[in-house]
C-alpha positions in Angstrom: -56.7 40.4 33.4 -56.0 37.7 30.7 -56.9 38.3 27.2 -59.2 35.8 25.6 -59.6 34.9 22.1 -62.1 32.7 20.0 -61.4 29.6 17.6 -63.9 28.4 15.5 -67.1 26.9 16.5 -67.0 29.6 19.3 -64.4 28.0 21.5 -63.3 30.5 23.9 -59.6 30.0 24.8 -57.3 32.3 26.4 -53.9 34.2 24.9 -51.4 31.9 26.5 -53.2 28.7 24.9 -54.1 30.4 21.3 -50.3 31.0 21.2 -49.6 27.2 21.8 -51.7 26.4 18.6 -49.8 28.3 16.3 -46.9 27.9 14.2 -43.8 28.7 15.1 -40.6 28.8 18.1 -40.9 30.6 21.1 -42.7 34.5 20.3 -41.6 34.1 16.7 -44.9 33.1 14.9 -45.2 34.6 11.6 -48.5 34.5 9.6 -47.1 32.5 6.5 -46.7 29.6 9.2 -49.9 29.7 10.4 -51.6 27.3 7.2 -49.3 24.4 8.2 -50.8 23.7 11.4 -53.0 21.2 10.4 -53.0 17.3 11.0 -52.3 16.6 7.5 -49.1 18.3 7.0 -47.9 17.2 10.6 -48.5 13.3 9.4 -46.3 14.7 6.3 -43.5 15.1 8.8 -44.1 12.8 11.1 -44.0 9.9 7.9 -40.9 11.1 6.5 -39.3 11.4 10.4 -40.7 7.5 10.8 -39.5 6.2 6.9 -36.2 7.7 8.4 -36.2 6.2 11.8 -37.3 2.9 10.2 -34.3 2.9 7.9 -32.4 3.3 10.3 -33.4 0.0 12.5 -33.4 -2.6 9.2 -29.9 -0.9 7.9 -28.5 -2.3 11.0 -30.3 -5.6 10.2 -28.6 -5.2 6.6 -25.2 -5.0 7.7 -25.1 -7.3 10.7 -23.5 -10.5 9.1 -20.7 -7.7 8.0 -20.1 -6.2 11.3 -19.7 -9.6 12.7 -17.2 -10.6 10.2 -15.4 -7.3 10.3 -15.3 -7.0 14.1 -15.5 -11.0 15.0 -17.9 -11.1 17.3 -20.7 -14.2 17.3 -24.7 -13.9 16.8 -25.1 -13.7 20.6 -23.0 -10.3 20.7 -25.2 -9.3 18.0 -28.1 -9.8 20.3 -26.4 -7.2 23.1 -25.9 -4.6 20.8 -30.0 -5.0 19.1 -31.0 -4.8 22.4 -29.4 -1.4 23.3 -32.3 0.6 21.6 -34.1 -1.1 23.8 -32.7 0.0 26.9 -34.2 3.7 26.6 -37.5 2.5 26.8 -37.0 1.0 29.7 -35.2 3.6 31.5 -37.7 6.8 30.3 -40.9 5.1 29.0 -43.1 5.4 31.4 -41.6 8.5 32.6 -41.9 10.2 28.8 -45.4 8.7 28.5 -47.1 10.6 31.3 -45.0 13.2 31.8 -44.9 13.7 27.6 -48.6 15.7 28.0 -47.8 18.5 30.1 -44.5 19.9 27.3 -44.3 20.8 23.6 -44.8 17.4 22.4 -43.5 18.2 18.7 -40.3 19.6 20.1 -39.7 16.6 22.0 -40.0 14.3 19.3 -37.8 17.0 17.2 -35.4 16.2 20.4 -35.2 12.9 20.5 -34.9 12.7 16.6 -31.7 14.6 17.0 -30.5 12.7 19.2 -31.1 10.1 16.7 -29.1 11.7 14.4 -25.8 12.1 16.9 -26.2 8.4 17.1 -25.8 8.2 13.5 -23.0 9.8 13.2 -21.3 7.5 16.8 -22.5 4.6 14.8 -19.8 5.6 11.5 -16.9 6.2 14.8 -15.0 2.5 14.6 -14.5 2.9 10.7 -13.5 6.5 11.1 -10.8 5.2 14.0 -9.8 2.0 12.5 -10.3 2.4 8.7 -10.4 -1.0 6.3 -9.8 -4.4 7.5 -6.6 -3.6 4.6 -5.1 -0.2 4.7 -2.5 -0.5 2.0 -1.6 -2.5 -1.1 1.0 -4.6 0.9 -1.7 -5.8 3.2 -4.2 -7.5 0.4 -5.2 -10.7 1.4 -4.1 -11.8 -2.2 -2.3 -14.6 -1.1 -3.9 -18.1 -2.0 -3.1 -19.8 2.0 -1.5 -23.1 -0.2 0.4 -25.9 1.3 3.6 -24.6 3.1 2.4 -21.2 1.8 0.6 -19.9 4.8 0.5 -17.0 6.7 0.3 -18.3 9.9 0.9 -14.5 12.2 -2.1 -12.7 13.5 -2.6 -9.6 14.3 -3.9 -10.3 18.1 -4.2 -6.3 19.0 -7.3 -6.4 16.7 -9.2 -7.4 19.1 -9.0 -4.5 21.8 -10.5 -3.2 18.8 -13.3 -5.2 18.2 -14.1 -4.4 22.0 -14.3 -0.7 21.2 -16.2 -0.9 18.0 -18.5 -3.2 19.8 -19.0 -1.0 22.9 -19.7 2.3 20.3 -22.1 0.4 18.4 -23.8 0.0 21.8 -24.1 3.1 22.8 -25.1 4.3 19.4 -27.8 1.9 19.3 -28.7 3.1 23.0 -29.4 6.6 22.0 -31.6 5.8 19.0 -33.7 4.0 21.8 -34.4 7.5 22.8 -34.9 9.0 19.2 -37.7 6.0 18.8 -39.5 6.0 22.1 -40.4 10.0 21.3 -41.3 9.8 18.0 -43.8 6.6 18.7 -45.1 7.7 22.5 -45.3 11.1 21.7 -45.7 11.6 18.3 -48.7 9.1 18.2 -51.1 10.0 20.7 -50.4 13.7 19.3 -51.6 13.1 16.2 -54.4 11.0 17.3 -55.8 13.9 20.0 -55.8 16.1 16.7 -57.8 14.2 14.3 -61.2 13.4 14.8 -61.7 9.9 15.7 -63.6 8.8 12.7 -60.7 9.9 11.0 -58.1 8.4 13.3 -57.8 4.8 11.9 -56.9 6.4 8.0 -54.4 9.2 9.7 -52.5 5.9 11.5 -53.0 3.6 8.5 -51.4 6.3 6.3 -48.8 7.0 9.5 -47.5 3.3 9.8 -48.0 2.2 6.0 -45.1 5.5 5.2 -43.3 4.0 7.7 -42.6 0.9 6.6 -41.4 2.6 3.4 -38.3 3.0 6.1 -37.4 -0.5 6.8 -37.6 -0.9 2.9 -35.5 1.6 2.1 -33.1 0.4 5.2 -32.6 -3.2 3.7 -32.0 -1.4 0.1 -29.6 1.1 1.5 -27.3 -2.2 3.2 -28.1 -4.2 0.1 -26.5 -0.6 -2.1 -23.4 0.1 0.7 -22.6 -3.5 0.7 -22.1 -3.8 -2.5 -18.6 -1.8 -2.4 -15.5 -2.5 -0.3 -15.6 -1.3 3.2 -12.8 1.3 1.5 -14.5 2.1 -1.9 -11.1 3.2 -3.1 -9.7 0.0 -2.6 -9.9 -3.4 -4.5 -9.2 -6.1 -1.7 -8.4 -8.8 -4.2 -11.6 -11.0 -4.4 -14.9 -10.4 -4.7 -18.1 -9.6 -3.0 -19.4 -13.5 -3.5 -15.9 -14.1 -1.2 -17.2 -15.0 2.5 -14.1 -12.3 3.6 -15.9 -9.5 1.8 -16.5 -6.3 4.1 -18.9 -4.3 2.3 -18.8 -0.6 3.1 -21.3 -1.1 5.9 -20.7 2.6 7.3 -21.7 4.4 4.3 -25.7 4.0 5.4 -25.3 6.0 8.7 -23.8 9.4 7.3 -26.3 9.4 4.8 -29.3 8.3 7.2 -27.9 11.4 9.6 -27.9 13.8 7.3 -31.3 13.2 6.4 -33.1 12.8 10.0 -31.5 16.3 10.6 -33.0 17.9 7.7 -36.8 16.6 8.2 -37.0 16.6 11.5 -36.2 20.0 12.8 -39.0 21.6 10.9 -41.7 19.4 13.4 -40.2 21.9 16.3 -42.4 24.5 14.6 -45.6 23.0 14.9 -48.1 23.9 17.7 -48.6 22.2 20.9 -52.2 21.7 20.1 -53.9 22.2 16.6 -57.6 23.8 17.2 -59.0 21.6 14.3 -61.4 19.9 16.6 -63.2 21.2 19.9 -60.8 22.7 22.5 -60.3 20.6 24.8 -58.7 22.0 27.7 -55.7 19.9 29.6 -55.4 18.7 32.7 -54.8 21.4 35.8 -52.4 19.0 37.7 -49.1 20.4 38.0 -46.1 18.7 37.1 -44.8 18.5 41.0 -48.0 17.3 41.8 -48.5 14.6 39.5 -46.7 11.5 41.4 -49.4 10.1 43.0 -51.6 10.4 39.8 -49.1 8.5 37.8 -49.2 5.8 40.4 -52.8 6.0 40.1 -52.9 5.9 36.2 -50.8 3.1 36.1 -52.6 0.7 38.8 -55.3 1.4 36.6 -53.8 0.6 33.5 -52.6 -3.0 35.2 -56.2 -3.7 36.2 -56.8 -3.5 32.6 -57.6 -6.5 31.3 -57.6 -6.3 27.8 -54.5 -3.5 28.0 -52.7 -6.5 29.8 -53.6 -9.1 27.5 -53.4 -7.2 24.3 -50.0 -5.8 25.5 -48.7 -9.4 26.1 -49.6 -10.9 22.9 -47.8 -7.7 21.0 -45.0 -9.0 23.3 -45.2 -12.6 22.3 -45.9 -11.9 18.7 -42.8 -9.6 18.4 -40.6 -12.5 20.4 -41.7 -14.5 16.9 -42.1 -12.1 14.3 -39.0 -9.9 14.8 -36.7 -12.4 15.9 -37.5 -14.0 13.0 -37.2 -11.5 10.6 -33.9 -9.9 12.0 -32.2 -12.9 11.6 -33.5 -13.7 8.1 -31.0 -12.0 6.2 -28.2 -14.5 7.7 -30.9 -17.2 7.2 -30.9 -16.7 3.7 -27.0 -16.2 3.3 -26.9 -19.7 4.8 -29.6 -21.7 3.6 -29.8 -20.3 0.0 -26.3 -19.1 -0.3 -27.3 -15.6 -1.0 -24.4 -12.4 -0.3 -25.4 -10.1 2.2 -25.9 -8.1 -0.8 -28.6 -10.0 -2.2 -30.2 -11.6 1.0 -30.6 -7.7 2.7 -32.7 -7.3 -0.9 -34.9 -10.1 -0.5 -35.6 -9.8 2.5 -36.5 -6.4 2.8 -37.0 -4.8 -0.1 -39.3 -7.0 -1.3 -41.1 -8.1 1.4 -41.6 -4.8 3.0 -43.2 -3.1 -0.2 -46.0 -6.1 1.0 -46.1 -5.3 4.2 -46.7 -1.3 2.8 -49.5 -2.9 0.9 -51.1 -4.2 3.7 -50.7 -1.6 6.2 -52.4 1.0 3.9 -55.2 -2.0 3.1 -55.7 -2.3 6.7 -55.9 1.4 7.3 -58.2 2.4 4.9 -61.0 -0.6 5.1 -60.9 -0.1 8.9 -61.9 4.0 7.8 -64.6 3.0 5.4 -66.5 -0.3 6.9 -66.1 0.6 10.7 -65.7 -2.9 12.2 -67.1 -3.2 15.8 -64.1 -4.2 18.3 -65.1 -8.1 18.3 -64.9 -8.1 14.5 -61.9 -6.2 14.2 -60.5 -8.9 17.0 -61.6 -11.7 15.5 -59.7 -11.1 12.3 -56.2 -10.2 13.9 -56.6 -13.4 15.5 -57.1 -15.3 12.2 -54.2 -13.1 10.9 -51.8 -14.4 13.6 -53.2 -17.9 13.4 -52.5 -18.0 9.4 -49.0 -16.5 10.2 -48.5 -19.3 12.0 -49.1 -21.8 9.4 -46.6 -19.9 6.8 -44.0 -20.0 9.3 -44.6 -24.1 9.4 -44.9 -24.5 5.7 -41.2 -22.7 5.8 -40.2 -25.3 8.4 -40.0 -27.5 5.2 -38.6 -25.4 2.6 -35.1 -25.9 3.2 -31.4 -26.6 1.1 -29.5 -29.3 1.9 -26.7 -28.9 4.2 -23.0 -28.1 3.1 -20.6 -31.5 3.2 -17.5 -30.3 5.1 -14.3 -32.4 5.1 -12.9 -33.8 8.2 -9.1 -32.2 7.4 -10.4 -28.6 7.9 -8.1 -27.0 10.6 -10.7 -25.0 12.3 -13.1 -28.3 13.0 -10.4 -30.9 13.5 -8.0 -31.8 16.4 -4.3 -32.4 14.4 -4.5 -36.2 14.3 -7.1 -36.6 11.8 -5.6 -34.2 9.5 -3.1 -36.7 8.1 -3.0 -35.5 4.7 -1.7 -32.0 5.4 -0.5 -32.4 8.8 2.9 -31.0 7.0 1.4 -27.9 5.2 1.6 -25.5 7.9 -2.2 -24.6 7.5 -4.0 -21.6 9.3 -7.1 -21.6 11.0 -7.6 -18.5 11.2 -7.9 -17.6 7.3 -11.4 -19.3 6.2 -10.8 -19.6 2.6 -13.5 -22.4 1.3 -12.9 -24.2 -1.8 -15.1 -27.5 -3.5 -13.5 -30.1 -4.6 -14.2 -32.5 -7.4 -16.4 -35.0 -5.0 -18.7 -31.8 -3.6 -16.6 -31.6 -0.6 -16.0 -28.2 1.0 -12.4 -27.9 2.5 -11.5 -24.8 5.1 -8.8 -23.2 2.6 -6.6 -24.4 -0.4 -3.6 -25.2 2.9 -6.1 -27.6 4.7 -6.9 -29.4 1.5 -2.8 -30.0 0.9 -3.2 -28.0 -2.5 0.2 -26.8 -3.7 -0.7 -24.7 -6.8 -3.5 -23.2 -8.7 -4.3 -21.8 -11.6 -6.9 -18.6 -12.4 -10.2 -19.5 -14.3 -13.0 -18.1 -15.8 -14.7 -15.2 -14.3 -11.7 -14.8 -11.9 -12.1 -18.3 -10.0 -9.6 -20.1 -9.4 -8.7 -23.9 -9.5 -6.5 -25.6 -7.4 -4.0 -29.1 -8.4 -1.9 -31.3 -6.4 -4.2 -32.0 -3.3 -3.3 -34.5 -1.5 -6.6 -34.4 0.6 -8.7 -35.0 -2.6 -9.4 -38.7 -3.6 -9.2 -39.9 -7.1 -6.6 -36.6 -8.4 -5.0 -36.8 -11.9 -2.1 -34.3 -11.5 -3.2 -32.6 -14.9 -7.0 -31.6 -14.0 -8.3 -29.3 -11.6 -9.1 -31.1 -8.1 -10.9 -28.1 -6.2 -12.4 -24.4 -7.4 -12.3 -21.7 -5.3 -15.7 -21.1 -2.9 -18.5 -23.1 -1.8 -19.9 -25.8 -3.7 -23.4 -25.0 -6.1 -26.1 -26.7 -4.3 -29.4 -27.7 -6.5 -32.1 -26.3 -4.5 -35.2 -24.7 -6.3 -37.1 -23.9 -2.8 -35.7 -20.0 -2.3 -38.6 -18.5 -4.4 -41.8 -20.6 -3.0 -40.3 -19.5 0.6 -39.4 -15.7 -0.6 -43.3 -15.5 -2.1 -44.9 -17.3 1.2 -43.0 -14.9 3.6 -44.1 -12.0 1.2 -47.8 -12.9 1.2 -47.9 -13.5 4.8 -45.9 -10.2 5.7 -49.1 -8.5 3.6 -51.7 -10.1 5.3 -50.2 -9.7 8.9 -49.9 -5.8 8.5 -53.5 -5.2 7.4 -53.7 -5.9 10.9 -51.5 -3.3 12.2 -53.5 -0.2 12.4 -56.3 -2.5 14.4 -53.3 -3.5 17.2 -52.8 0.4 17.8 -56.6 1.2 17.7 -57.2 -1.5 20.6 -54.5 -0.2 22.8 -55.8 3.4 22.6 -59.6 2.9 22.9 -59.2 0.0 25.6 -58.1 3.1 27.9 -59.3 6.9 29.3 -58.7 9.4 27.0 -55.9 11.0 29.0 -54.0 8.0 29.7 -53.5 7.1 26.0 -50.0 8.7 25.9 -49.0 6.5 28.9 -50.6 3.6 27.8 -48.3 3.6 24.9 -45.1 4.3 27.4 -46.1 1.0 29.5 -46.8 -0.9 26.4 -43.2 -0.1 24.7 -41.9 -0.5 28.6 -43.2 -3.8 28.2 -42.4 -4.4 25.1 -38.5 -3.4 25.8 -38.5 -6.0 29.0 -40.1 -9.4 27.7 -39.5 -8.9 24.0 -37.4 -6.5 22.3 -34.6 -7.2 25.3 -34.9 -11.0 25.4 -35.0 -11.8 21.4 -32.0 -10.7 20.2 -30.4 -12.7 22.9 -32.2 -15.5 22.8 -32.1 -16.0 18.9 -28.6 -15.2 19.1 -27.4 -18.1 21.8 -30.1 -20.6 19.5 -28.1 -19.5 16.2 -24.9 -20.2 17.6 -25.8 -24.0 18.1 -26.1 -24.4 14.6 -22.9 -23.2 13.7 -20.1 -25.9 12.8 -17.4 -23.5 11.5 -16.0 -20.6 13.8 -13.4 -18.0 13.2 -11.0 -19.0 16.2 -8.0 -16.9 16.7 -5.5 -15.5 19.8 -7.7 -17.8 21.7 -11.0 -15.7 20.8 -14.2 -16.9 19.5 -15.2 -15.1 16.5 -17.8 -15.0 14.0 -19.5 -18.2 12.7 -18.3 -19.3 9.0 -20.9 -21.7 8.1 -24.1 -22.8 9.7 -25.7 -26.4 9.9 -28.5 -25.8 7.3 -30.9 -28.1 9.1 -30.3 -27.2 12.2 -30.8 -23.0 11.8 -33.8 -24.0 10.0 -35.3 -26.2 12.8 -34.2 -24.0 15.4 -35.4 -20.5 13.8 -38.9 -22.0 12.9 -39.7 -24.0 15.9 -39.1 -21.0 18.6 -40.9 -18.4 16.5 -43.6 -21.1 16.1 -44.0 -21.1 19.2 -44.5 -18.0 20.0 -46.9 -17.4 17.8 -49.1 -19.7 20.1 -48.9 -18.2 22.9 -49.8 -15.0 21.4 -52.7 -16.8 19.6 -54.0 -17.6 23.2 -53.6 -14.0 24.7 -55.6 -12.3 21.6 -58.2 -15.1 22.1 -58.9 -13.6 25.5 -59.2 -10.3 24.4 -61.6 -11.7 21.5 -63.5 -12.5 24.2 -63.7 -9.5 26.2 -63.3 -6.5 23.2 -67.1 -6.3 23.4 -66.1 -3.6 26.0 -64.4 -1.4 24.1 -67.0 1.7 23.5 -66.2 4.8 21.7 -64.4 3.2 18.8 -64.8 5.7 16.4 -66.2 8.4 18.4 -69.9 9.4 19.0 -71.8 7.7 16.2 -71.9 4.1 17.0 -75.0 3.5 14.9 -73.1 4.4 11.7 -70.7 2.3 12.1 -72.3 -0.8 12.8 -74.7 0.0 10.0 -71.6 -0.1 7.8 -70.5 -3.2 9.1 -74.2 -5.0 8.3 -73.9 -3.4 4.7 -69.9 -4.6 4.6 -71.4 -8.4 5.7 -74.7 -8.3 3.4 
């Protein structure tokens, strides 16, 4: 006969399910566990796992421009190895999301987060096989590629590998797919079922406000690591303002893997169910015999209006928002010409302590007034539409592009590069100077320089040119880098991306809230598995590929070498910015006219905030008064 046992509010529950809500692995459960099972120290987990996990995703944003440079490969590349992550979604979402309910939820997230922290470790594998770009004192590219000075052999067996470090980056960002999915479809609805419902919207506030702590802390991690040599011992001979730098872009993943490990693995000892709210019991249906309900769950989920429409403008709005913003760092580097140093700061650091702000905001007015759905609606719609207009005003806000001259080698067929025709110049190693007329010329060899001369703050000048115009043999007729461009526009864009990024995550915590009360009770776990399926097949898949082949057209200097396209040098300035603006612009529109729809129809939604539906829209007349 099974043993029975009582919780409080006289909730009779039997032996086997008060074990699963107490602390602890397997039959070890000691009593000075048992005062952490509560929500609130499970959410203290859960934000450090998701800070972590967050990191993790906008460190790779940090260092991207570097890995390309380092492993010449092109934006589009870039795009194949973002969308890896993505993959595991599609492969176990919906499987994880329904299935998810009948295990130990906490130790699956505990087991995807170590999988996470494996893929850490794979993603630190091609520096650890193929050390520095410059392995030796002998190899320093202190050279200065002058006229009849060049170094014109390559190296061509590089590039089997850049094929391997691109295919373990892959499969690194593949498992942290896995590590992601868990935490969100999993870790979510578990926190959700243990909180009461009034209480939901501040628990997930708090939850995704932490959170984006993580991307902040990515971007300054990559802003930190970038700011040393790929091999810290090692001085390569110019400095990090030097489009060759390789910052020490590997640096971010041993320390991100050490940490993961260390806060996760605690979240294994928390219950399967906490008995802070009534005892609800779980479904009877087996595991074997739960195929035809799946199929049944999820037909229902498709006739879901609101699910379907909600889901696709999350889909259309992260087409804008992320491709956007995961290409912003090189953005910057190009338009304001910032390091990858400086433009990983700006763009994440900065911004994302707004976007902290605003999650929190969102979070906690949503706990205190109680909106009713069509209000709530109604001002994530406004949110996206104003979103919209930012990212038009930053159409506008732009630098003015960088003057090449028609003798650089990499752009150039032979004929039209009269003037050092005889110099014996590379293409291969980019090396910009200006010269006196605010010209920018591929190297010091393509600009028929013959000698230099070392300057202030360890720039150098070049003389004897015979591409430059109007050259007195005793003055300096190029400096080494790209030319200073007057452009005053870089804050009024930084602070207009900042306030937007505020206002669009006080609507953050309202996005989640729709998708779980828009469906039954026990398919909100699988409602967030088809929504990140989704997700991963018409937006997180297609965006880094489709900003990635739209980047490249803007590109008028590439790395070319053994007969391989590389990396892009230098970007069109007017054309990134027109092409970057007007796809995210648009969009933005079409997920404007999905979240109309479900404006419309989110009158539906009942049982918002639980049982008392007077209260809240009390608090809304007194919020409006």
């Amino acid at each position: 006969m099974e043993n029975f046992s009582f919780l409080p509010n006289n909730v009779f529950v039997s032996s086997n399910d008060y074990r699963e809500t107490r602390c602890g692995l397997g039959n070890c459960q000691p009593m000075c566990l048992q005062r952490f099972a509560q929500p609130k120290f499970f959410l203290l987990f859960f934000c450090l796992i998701g800070i972590l996990q967050g990191a993790y995703f906008t460190y790779f944003i940090g260092i991207l421009s570097t890995l390309e440079k380092r492993y010449s490969f092109d934006s589009w590349i870039t795009g194949v190895i973002l969308i890896a992550d993505n993959l595991s979604p599609v492969i176990f979402g919906l499987f994880i999301g329904y299935y998810g309910k009948y295990v130990h939820r906490p130790k699956l997230v505990t087991f995807g987060m170590m999988i996470t922290v494996f893929s850490c470790f794979l993603s630190c594998l091609p520096y650890m096989l193929f050390g520095s770009e410059f392995k030796s004192t002998s190899n320093f590219s202190k050279i200065i590629d002058l006229c009849n000075q060049s170094e014109t052999s390559i190296e061509c067996g590089k590039l089997s590998q850049n094929l391997i470090a691109i295919i373990i980056l892959f499969i690194a960002n593949f498992l942290n797919g896995f590590g992601s999915m868990a935490y969100y479809t999993i870790g979510t609805p578990y926190l959700d079922d243990n909180v009461k419902k009034k209480n939901s919207p501040l628990y997930l506030g708090a939850m995704f406000a932490l959170r984006i702590v993580g991307p902040t802390l990515g971007f300054m991690m990559s802003s930190f690591c970038l700011k040393y040599y790929e091999n810290p011992f090692i001085d390569p001979g110019y400095d990090r303002n030097d489009p060759k730098w390789i910052g020490a872009w590997w640096m971010g993943f041993v320390i991100l893997g050490f940490a993961i490990f260390f806060v996760s693995f605690p979240v294994a000892f928390f219950p399967k169910q906490m008995h802070n709210n009534e005892y609800v019991s779980e479904d009877d249906t087996t595991v074997e015999n739960s195929i035809s309900d799946l199929t049944l769950s999820i037909k229902k989920l498709i006739k879901n209006p609101i699910l379907m429409f909600h889901t696709l403008s999350i889909v259309f709005q992260i087409n804008g928002l992320f491709g956007y913003f995961v290409y912003m760092p090189k953005y910057m580097e190009s338009q304001y010409q910032k390091s990858a140093s400086s433009a990983s700061l700006f763009s994440g650091t900065v911004t994302m302590i707004a976007m902290v702000i605003g999650v929190f905001l969102g979070g906690y007015c949503i706990h205190k007034i109680k909106p009713r759905p069509r209000f709530l609606m109604g001002y994530m719609l406004f949110i996206e539409i104003f979103a919209g207009g930012v990212l038009l005003s930053a159409f506008f806000m732009g630098c003015e592009s960088t003057k090449i001259s028609q003798n650089n080698s990499a752009l150039y067929s032979p004929e039209l590069q009269v003037c050092s025709q005889s110099c014996n110049c590379s293409s291969h190693n980019f090396q910009p100077i200006c010269d006196i007329n605010g010209i920018v010329h591929f190297s010091p060899c393509s600009a028929g320089c013959h000698n230099y001369s070392v300057m202030e703050s360890n720039k150098k000048g070049f003389h004897h040119c015979s591409c430059v115009s109007s050259e007195n043999a005793l003055n300096i007729s190029a400096t080494s880098g790209f030319c200073s461009k007057e452009c005053d526009m870089f804050l009024p864009y930084l602070g207009i991306v900042t306030l937007a990024k505020m206002f669009s995550a006080t609507a953050r915590v309202g996005n989640v809230l729709v998708t779980l009360r828009c469906v039954d009770e026990k398919d909100k776990t699988l409602a967030l598995g088809a929504v990140e399926f989704m997700i991963s097949i018409f937006a997180t898949i297609p965006y880094p590929l489709l900003y990635g082949h739209v980047i490249n057209k803007a590109c008028v200097l590439w790395d070319e070498s053994c007969e391989h396209h590389g990396n892009c040098w230098l970007y069109d300035n007017a054309l990134f910015r027109q092409y970057l603006h007007s796809l995210s612009l648009g969009f933005i529109f079409l997920s404007v006219c999905c979240d109309f729809v479900v404006f419309i129809m989110s009158s539906k939604i009942s049982n918002f905030y639980g049982t008392n539906v007077k209260t809240a829209e009390n608090n809304l007349q007194e919020a409006t008064l």
